[in-house]
Phi, psi and omega in degrees: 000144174246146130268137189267147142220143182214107195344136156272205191266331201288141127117172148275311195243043182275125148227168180267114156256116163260164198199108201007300157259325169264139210252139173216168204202129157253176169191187180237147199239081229239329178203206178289321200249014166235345169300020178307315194201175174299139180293138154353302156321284172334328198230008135279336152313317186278338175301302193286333161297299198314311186336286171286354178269317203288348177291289158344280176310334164237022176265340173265352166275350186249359162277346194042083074332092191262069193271130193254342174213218146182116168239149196208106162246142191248149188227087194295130089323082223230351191294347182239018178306338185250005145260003184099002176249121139269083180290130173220125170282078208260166151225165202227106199252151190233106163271126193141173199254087179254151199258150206308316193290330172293290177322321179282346208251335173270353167288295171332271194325286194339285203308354205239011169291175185278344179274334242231332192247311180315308153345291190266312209250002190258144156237140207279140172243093182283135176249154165208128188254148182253168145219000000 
């Protein structure tokens, strides 16, 4: 799979990411009138939710586990990124009539998505090629 991005008509820094069919829209959040869609950050930050509810969820359906929601909120700390820490804050709210030991064990589970492992335990290599 690939993703394309590409400058839109809006904005100075609005860009379009396709990502096979689906359309996504960044910007920089530099003021009022660049503020049009999520800054990058956001939507690496948002990688890691999307991750972990979808993790959830089907690690309690194949547990019959009875979790009925998952909400993830995240809370960035970004103030030392240029020293190399990138803090992220998740909280996690779980709905169903679960019992404490079911709550500690999709808490377990969250941290063990895949996005979540990429994050920490990977070491990522990027190439950037010109044409």
């Amino acid at each position: 799979m690939s993703i394309k991005l590409t400058k839109t008509a809006e904005g100075q820094y609005r860009q379009q990411v396709q990502i096979g069919p689906h359309l996504l829209f960044s910007d920089a959040r530099i003021d009022s009138t660049t503020d049009t869609a999520p800054d990058p950050h956001d939507i690496y930050d948002s990688a890691l939710a999307a991750c972990k509810a979808i993790t959830l969820i089907m690690y309690a359906q194949r547990s019959e586990i009875p979790l009925t929601d998952v909400a993830i909120e995240i809370t960035r700390d970004a103030s030392e990124e240029r020293q190399g820490r990138y803090q992220l804050h998740i909280d996690l709210k779980l709905d169903g009539d679960l019992n404490m030991a079911q709550r500690e064990k999709l808490a377990q589970i969250a941290d063990k998505c895949p996005i979540h492992k990429l994050m920490t335990q990977v070491e990522t290599i990027i190439t950037t090629h010109c044409k």
